[in-house]
C-alpha positions in Angstrom: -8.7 9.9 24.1 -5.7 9.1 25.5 -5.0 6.3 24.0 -5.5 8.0 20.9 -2.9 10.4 21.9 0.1 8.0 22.4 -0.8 6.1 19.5 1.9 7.2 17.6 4.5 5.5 20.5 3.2 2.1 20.0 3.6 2.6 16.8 7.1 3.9 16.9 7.7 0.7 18.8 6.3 -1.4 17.1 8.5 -0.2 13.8 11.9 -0.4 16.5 10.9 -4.0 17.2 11.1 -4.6 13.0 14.3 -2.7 12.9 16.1 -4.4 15.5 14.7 -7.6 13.2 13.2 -9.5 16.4 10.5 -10.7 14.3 12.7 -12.9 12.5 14.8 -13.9 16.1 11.2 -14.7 17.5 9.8 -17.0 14.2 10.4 -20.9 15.4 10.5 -19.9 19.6 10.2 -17.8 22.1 13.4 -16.3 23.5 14.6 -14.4 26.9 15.4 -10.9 26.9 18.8 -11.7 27.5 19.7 -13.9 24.1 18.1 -11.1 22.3 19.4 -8.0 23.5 23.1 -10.0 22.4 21.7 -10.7 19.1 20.6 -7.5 18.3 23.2 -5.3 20.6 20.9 -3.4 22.3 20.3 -2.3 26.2 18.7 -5.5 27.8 16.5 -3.6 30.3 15.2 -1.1 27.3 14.9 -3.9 25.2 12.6 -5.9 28.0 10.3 -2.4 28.7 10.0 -2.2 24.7 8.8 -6.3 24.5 6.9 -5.6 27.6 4.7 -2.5 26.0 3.6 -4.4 23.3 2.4 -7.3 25.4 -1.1 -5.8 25.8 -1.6 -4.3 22.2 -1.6 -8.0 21.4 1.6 -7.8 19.4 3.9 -10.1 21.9 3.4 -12.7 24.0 5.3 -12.8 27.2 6.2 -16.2 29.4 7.8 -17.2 32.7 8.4 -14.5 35.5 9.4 -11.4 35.2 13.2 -10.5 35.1 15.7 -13.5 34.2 12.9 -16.2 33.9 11.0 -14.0 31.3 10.5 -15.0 27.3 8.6 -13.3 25.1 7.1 -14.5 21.6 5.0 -13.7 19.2 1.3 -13.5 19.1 -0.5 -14.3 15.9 -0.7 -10.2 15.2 3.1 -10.7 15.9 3.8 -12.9 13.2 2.5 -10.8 10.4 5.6 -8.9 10.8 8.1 -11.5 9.7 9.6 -10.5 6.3 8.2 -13.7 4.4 4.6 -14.2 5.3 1.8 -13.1 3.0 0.6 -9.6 3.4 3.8 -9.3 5.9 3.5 -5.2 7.7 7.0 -5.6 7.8 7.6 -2.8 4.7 5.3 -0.6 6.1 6.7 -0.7 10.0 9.8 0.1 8.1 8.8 2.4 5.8 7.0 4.3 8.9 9.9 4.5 10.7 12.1 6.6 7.9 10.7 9.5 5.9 7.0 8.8 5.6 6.6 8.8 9.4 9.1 11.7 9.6 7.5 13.8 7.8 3.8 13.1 9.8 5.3 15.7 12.1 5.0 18.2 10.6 1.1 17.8 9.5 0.4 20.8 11.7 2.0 22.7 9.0 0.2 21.1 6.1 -2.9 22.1 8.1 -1.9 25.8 8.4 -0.4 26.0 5.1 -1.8 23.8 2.4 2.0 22.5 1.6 2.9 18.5 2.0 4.6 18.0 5.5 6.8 15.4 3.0 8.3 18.2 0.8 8.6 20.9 3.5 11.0 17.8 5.4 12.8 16.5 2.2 12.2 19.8 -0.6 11.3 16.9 -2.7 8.0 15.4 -3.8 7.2 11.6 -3.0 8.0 10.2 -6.3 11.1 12.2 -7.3 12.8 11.2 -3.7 11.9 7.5 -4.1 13.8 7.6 -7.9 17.0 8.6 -6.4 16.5 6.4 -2.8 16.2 2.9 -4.4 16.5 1.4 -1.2 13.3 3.3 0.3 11.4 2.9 -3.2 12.1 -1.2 -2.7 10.5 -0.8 0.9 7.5 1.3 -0.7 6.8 -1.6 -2.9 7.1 -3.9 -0.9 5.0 -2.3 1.1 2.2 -1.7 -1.3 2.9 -5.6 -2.8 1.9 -6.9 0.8 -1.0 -4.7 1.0 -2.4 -5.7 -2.4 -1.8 -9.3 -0.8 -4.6 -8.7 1.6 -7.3 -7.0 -1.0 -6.4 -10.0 -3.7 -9.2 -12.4 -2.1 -11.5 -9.8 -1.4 -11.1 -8.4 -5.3 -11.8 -11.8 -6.5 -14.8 -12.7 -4.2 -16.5 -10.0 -6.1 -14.9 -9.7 -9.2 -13.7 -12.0 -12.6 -11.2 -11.5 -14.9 -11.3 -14.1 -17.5 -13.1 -12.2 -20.3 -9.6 -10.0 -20.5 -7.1 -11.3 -22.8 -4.2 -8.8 -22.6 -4.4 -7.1 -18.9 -2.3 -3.8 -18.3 -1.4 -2.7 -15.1 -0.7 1.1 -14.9 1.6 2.0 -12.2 1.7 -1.7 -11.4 4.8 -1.6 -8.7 6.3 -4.7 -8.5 4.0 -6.3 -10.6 2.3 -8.7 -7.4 -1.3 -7.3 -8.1 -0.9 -8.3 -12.1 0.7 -11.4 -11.0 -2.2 -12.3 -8.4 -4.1 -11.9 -11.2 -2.6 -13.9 -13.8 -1.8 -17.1 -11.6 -6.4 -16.9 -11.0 -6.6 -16.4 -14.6 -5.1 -18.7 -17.0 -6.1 -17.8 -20.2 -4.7 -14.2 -20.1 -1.6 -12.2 -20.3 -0.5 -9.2 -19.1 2.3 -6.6 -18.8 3.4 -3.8 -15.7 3.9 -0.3 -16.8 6.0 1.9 -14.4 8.8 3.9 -13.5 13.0 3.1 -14.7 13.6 2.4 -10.9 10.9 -0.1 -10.4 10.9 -2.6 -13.6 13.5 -4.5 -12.6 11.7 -5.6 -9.6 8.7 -6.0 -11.3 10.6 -8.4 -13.7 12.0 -9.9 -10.8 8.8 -10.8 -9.5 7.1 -11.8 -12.8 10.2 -14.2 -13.3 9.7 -15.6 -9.5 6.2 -16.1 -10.3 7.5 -18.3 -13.0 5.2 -15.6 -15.0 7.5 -14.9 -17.5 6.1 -16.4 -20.3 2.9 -14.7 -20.1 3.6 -11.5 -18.3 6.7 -8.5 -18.8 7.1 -5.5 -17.6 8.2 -2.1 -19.1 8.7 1.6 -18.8 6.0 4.6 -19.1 4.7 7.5 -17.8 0.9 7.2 -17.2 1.0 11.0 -18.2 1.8 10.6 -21.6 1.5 7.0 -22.9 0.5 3.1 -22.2 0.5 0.2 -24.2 -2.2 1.3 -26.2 -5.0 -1.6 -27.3 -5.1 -3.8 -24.5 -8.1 -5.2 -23.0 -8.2 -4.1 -19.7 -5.8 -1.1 -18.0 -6.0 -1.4 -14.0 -5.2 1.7 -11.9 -4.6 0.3 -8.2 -4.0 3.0 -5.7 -2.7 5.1 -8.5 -5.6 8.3 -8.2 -5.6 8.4 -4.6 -1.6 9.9 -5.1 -2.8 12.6 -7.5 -5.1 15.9 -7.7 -7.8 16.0 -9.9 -6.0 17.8 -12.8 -3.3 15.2 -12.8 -5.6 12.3 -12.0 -7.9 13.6 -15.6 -4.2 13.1 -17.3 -3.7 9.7 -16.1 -7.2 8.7 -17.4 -7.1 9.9 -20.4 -3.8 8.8 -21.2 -5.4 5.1 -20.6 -8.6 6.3 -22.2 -6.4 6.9 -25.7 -4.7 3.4 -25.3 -8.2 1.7 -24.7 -9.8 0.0 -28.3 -13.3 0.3 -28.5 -14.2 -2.6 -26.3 -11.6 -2.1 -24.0 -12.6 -1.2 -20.3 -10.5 0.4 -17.4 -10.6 -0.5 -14.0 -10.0 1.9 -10.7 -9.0 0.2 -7.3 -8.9 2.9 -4.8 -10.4 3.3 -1.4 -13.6 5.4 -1.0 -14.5 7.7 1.6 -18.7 7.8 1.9 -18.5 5.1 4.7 -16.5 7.4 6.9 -18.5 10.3 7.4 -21.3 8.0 8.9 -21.4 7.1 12.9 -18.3 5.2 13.4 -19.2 1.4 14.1 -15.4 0.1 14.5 -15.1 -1.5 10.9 -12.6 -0.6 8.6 -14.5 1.1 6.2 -14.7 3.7 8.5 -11.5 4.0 10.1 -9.2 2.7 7.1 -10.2 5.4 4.6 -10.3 8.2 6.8 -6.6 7.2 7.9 -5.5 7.3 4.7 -6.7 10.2 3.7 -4.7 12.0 6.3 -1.5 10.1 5.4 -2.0 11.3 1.6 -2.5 14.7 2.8 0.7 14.6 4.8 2.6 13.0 1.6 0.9 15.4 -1.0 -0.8 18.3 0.6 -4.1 19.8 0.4 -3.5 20.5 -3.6 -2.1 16.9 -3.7 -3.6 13.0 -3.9 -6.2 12.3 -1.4 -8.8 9.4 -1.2 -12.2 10.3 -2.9 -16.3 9.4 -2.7 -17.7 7.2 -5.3 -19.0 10.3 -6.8 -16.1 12.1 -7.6 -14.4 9.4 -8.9 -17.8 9.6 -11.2 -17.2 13.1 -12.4 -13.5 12.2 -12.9 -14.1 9.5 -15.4 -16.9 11.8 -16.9 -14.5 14.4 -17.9 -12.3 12.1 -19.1 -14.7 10.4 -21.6 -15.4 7.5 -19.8 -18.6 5.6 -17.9 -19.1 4.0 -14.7 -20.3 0.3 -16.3 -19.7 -1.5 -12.5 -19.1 -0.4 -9.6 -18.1 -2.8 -6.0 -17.7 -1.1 -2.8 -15.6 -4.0 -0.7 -16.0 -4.5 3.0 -12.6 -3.0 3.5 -14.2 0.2 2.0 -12.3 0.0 -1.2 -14.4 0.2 -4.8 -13.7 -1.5 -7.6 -14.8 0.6 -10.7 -15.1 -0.9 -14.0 -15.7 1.9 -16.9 -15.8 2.1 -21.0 -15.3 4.9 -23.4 -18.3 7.3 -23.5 -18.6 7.2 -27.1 
């Protein structure tokens, strides 16, 4: 229990490590304490008790004696926080360390009240505050982009694409999922609908990618209108940030877009796995953590993550079918429906 408790140290110094960018110092070698603490102008002592507390969580590797003959490196757990390897938790140590983490301290409150611990902090909701904080909605998509990284293989280990032509990606981000997709499936196209703030990176990526030719990006609001007759519209981690009301909205906004044998296709985590005896997987843990994390974000009124048989009734009332549904190991489903009618 415990260790339970202090969790939330070793992962405040875990995101001080990223901040300080000893990751990146730590990449080709291992280094002492005292060539780092001068390249990142910090207390050398502090800096060696911070290295030294992540030693048994597996996160460094420390080297020599202690004191002056002392090097730390990174472990292979270590290395997944340098910026430029795939499904790198380099955003998210970041993006834990500002205002999403801030704002977990005030859960209490959310408990007690109902209201999101993120707008009683920042008297703004998620969304709004990341439009006008470009630099914290680049490390929420980045974020997200790395995170997608690490479902892609599972996705396709259970799931094909090549029967869709012209693939829409609602909410898309930065446009990795789409182009994950795309580069496993040559014979289709696609476009990334989102926000003003995020297309350009989205673009940027697409263009990267060397994408361009099949794949854009553009502007829209999941709540009024998409692209309409397309042949597939993917919602990634898009319900989970919404209520039920607003969820309804976002699928029948791609329900009206979708031609007769169009289908849609929900990614979102699923909670059923969690409420059974805990056997250490992640479909246990991963789902129930999140859940907690959207209520902190959006409230009790807000996004949260759901069973398999909500996200039923959802596409129900929204006209739509369950035609397949794919429960990954991670504990995330992949829902595949068509229009009712």
């Amino acid at each position: 229990m415990r260790m339970l408790l202090y969790g939330q140290l070793v992962s405040r110094a875990v995101s001080v490590l990223v901040r300080l960018g000893i990751p990146e110092l730590l990449a080709e070698r291992s280094r002492g304490v005292k060539e780092l603490a001068a390249a990142t102008r910090t207390h050398p002592s502090a800096l060696e008790r911070l290295l030294r507390a992540l030693v048994p969580f597996g996160v460094i590797a420390e080297e020599g004696e202690e004191g002056d003959g002392a090097r730390f490196g990174l472990t292979p757990l270590g290395t997944t926080l340098q910026p430029e390897v795939s499904g790198t938790a380099q955003p998210t140590a970041l993006l834990l360390a500002d205002e999403v983490g801030t704002a977990w301290t005030r859960l209490e409150h959310t408990v007690r009240t109902g209201e999101s611990a993120f707008r009683t902090v920042y008297d703004a909701d998620l969304f709004g505050y990341l439009e006008r904080n470009p630099g914290l909605r680049e490390t929420f998509d980045r974020s997200q982009a790395a995170g997608l990284t690490l479902e892609v293989d599972e996705i396709f280990a259970s799931i094909t694409f090549d029967r869709y032509r012209h693939i829409v990606d609602v909410g898309g981000g930065d446009g990795a999922l789409l182009c994950s997709v795309l580069h496993r499936t040559p014979g289709s196209v696609g476009t990334v609908v989102d926000m003003p703030g995020t297309v350009p990176l989205a673009q940027k990526r697409i263009a990267e990618a060397d994408l361009a030719h099949r794949c854009s990006a553009e502007v829209g609001d999941f709540f009024d209108r998409v692209l309409p007759g397309k042949d597939l519209y993917i919602l990634s981690h898009i319900l989970h940030d919404w209520d039920d009301r607003s969820a309804l909205r976002i699928l029948r906004t791609c329900r009206a877009a979708l031609p007769e044998n169009g289908r849609i296709m929900v990614i979102d985590l699923v909670t059923d796995g969690c409420r059974a005896q805990d056997d250490g997987s992640e479909s246990h843990r991963l789902p129930a953590v999140m859940d907690l994390y959207m209520l902190s974000l959006f409230g009790a009124s807000g996004g949260q993550e759901r069973t398999r048989s909500a996200f039923a009734e959802l596409l129900a009332e929204a006209g739509l079918v369950e035609e397949e549904a794919e429960v990954l190991p991670s504990g995330m489903a992949v829902i595949t429906a068509r229009r009712s009618e």
